[in-house]
C-alpha positions as CSV (number, residue, x, y, z in Angstrom):
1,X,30.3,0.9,2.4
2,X,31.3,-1.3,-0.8
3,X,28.3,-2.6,-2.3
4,X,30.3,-6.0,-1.0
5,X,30.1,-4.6,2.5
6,X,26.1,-4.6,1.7
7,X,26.1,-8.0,0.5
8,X,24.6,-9.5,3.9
9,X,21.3,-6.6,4.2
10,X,20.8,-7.3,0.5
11,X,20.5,-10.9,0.5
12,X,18.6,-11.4,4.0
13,X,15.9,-8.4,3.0
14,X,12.2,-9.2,2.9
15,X,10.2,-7.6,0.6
16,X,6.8,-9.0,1.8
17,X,7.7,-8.1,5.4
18,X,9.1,-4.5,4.5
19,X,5.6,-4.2,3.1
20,X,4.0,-5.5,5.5
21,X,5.4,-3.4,8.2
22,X,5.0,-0.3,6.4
23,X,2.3,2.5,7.6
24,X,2.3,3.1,3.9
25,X,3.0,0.5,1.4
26,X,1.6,2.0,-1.5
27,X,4.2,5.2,-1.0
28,X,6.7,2.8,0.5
29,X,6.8,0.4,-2.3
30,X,8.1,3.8,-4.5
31,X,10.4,4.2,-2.6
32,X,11.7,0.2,-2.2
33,X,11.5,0.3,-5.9
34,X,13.8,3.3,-6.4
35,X,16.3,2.5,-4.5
36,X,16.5,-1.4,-5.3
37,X,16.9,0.1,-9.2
38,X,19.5,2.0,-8.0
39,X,21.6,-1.0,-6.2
40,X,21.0,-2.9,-9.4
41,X,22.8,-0.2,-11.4
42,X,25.4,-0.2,-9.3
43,X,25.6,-4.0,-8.7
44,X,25.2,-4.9,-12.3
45,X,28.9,-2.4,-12.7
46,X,30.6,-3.8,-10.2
47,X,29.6,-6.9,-10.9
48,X,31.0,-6.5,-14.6
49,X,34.3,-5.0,-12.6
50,X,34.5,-8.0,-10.5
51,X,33.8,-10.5,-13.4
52,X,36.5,-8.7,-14.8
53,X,39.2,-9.1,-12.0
54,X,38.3,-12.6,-11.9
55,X,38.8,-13.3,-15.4
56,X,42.8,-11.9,-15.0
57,X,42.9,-13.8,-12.0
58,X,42.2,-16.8,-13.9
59,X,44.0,-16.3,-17.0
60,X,47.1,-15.0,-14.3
61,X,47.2,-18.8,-13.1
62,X,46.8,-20.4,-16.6
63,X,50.0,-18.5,-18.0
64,X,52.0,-19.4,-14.4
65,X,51.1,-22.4,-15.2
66,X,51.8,-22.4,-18.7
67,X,55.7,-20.6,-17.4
68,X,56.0,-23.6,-14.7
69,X,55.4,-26.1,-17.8
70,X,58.0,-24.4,-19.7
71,X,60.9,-24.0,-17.7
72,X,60.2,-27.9,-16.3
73,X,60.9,-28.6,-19.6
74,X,64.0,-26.7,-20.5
75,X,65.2,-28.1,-17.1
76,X,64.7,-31.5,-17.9
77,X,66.4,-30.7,-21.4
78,X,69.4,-29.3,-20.0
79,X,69.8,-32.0,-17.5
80,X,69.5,-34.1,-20.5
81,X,71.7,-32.5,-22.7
82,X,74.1,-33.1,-19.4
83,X,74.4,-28.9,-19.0
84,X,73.5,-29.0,-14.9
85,X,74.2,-25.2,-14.8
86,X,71.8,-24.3,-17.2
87,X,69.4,-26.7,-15.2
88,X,69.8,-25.0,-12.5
89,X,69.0,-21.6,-13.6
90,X,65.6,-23.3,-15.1
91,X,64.4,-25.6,-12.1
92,X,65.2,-22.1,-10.1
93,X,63.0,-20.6,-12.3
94,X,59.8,-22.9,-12.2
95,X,60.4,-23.2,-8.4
96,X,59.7,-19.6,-8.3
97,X,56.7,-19.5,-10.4
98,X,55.3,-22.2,-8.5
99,X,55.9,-20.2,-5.4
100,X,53.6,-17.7,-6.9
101,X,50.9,-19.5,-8.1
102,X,49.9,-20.1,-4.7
103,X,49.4,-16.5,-4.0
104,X,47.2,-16.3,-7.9
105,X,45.3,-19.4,-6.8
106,X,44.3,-18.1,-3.9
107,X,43.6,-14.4,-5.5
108,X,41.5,-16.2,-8.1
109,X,39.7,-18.0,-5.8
110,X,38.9,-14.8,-4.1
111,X,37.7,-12.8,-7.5
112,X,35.6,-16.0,-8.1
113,X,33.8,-16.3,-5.0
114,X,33.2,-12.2,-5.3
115,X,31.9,-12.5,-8.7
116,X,30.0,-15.3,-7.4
117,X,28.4,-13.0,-4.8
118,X,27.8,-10.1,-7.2
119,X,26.0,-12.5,-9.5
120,X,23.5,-13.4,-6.4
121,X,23.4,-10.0,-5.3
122,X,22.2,-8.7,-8.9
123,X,19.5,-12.1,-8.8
124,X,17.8,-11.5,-5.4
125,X,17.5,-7.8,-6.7
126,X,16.1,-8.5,-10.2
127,X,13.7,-11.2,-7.8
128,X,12.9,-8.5,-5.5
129,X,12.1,-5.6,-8.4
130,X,10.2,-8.3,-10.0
131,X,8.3,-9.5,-7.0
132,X,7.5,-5.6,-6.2
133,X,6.7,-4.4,-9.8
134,X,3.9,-7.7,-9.6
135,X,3.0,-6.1,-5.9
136,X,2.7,-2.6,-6.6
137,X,-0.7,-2.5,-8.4
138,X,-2.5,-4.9,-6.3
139,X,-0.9,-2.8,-3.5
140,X,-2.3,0.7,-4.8
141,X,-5.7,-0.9,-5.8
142,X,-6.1,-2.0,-2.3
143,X,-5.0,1.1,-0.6
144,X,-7.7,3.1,-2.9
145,X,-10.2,0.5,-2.5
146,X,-9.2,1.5,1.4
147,X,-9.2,5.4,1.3
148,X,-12.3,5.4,-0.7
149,X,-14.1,3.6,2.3
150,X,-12.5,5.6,4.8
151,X,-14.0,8.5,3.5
152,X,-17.4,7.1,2.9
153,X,-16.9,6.6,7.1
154,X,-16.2,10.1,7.6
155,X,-19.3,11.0,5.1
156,X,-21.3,8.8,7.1
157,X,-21.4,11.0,10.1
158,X,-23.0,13.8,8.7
159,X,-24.9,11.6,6.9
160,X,-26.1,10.1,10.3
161,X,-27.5,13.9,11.7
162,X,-29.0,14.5,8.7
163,X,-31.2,11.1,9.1
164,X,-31.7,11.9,12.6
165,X,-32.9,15.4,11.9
166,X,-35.1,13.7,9.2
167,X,-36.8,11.9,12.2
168,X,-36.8,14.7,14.3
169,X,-38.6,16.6,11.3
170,X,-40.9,13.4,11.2
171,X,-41.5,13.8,15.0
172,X,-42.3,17.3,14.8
173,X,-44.6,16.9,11.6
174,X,-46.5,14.0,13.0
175,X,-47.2,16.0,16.4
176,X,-48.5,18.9,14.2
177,X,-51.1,16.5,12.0
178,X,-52.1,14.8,15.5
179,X,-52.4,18.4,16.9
180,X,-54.7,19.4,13.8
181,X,-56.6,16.3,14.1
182,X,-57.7,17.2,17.7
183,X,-58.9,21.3,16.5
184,X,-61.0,19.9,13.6
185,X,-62.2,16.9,16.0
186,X,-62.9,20.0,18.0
187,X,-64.8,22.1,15.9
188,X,-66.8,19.2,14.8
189,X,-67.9,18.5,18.2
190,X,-68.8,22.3,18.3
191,X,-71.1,22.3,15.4
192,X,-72.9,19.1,16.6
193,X,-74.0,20.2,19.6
194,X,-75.0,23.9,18.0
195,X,-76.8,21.7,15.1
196,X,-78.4,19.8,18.5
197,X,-79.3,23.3,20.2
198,X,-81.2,24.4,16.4
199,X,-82.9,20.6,16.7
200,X,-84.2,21.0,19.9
201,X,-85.5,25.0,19.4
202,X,-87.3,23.4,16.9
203,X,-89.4,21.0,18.4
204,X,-91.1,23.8,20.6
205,X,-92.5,25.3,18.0
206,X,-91.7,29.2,16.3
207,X,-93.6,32.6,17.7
208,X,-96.9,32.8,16.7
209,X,-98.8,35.4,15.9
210,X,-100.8,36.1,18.9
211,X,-97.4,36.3,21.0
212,X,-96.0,39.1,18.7
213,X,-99.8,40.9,19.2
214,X,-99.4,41.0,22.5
215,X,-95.6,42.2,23.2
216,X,-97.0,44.6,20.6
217,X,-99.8,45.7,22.8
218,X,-97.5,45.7,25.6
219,X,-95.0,48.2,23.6
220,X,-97.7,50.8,22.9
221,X,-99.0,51.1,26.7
222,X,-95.9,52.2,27.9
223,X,-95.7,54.7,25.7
């Protein structure tokens, strides 16, 4: 396909909604880049070539009708120098050349509305390098800006277990200190009533010393 044939895609692509649609525009936009600086290059050639063509085209119908000019002339100067033979041969000659500037007209018409194309073609391309070169670091920054978050999502799972274990852990450590709070309520408990036990031995009074004389007594007669 000419780069002519291509003339049509070219003109009627979107950059924005290539981007758009694109799973990936920050590694799309690359690859938009590198080939639309490849089209340039071979635009801005062909575009030279066709400039080219249509320059002979032009200057073809400018010496046609420089030759029609001319040989109008030397007809009319034969004609009136009264040599109708020689006329002839001229107004033949002009007749000709106006023949064929129909055919370079409409040659030059075509080299100037393909050079006109070219020149549009290498435009919307220089627009659309331009309008992705301005795009392509907002586009990478956002598509980091992106991934980064992503990831923090995907941290954030682990991130959530551990936190749950750290209530678990909470749970469990809170169950122990309510468990330990019941054994020392315990033992104090324990140590009141054997503190109450001592109190109330107390108030009857110790052994006296006519009671030991007398399990004394009691010791020795059974021996």
């Amino acid at each position: 396909m000419s780069i002519l044939e291509r003339f049509a895609t070219i003109m009627k692509a979107n950059i924005n909604a290539l981007l758009d649609k694109a799973e990936d525009p920050a590694k799309m936009i690359d690859q938009y880049l590198i080939d639309m600086k490849e089209s340039l290059a071979t635009v801005k050639k062909e575009t030279v070539n066709i400039m080219a063509v249509e320059k002979r085209a032009a200057a073809d119908v400018e010496e046609n009708n420089a030759e029609i000019r001319k040989f109008r002339e030397l007809a009319e100067k034969a004609v009136a120098s009264g040599n109708d033979e020689d006329a002839r041969v001229f107004i033949k000659k002009y007749k000709d050349l106006e023949e064929r500037k129909t055919v370079l007209e409409t040659n030059a018409a075509a080299a100037a509305d393909n050079a006109t194309r070219m020149k549009e073609m290498h435009n919307k391309l220089v627009s659309d390098i331009e309008q992705l070169e301005s795009r392509k670091a907002q586009i990478k920054s956002t598509v980091s800006v992106a991934k980064a978050i992503e990831q923090v999502n995907k941290v954030g799972d682990p991130l959530s277990k551990a936190s749950e274990i750290g209530t678990k852990f909470s749970d469990m450590e809170d169950k122990a200190n309510a468990r330990l709070d019941k054994a020392q309520a315990a033992s104090e408990l324990n140590s009141e009533l054997g503190d109450a036990a001592d109190k109330l031995a107390q108030s009857y009074g110790s052994v006296t010393d006519a009671e030991v004389d007398a399990e004394l007594a009691k010791l020795k007669s059974g021996v």
